[in-house]
C-alpha positions as CSV (number, residue, x, y, z in Angstrom):
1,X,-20.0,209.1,-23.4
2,X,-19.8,205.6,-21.6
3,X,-20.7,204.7,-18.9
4,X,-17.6,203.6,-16.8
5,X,-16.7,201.8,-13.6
6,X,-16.4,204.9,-12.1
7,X,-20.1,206.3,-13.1
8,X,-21.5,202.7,-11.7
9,X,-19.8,203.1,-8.3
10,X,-20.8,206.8,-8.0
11,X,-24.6,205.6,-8.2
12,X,-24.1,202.6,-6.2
13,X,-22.4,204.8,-3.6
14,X,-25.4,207.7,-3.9
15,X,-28.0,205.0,-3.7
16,X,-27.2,203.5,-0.6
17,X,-26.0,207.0,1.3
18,X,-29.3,206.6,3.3
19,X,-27.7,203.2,5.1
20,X,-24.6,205.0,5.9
21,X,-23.8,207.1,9.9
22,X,-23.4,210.1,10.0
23,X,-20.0,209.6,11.0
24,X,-19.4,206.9,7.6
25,X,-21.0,209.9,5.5
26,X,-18.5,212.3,6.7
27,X,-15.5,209.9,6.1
28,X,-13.4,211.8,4.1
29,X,-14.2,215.3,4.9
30,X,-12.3,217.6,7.0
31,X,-13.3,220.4,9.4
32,X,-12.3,222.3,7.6
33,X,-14.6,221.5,4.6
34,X,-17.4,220.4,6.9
35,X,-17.2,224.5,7.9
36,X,-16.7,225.9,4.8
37,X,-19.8,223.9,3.7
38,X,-22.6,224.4,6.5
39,X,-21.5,228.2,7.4
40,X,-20.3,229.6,4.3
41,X,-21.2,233.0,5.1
42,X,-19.5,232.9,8.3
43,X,-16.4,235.2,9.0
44,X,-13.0,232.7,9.0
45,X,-12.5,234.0,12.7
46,X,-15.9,232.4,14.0
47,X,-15.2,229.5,11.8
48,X,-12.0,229.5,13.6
49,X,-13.9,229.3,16.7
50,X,-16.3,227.1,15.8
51,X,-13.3,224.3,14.6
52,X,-11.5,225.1,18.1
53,X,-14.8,223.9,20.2
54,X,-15.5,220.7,17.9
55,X,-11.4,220.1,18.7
56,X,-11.9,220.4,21.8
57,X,-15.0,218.5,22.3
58,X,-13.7,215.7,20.7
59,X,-10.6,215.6,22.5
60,X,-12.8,215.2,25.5
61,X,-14.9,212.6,24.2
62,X,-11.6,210.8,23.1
63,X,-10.3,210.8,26.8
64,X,-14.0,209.1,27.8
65,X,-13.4,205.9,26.2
């Protein structure tokens, strides 16, 4: 198989993830996903929850700046 464009950025990108924010890593991903990911055994009504607060709190940070 060759390797392609696509193979070269992949490694490029995984290589420098460590120089990336938190915020630049997460480009890309929604809540959603984000919840799905770090509390996969959690019931869809406290991930519901838990997506409700992080609205909220960044609605509040929003309003800050």
């Amino acid at each position: 198989m060759p390797y392609t464009v696509k193979d070269y950025l992949r490694e490029v990108t995984l290589d420098n993830l460590d120089t990336l924010t938190p915020e630049e890593r997460l480009r890309g991903i929604s809540l959603e996903e984000g919840l799905k990911y770090f509390f996969p055994d959690e019931s869809e009504e406290k991930k519901r929850t838990i997506l409700q607060k992080l609205l909220k709190e960044e609605q509040n940070n929003g309003k800050k700046e």
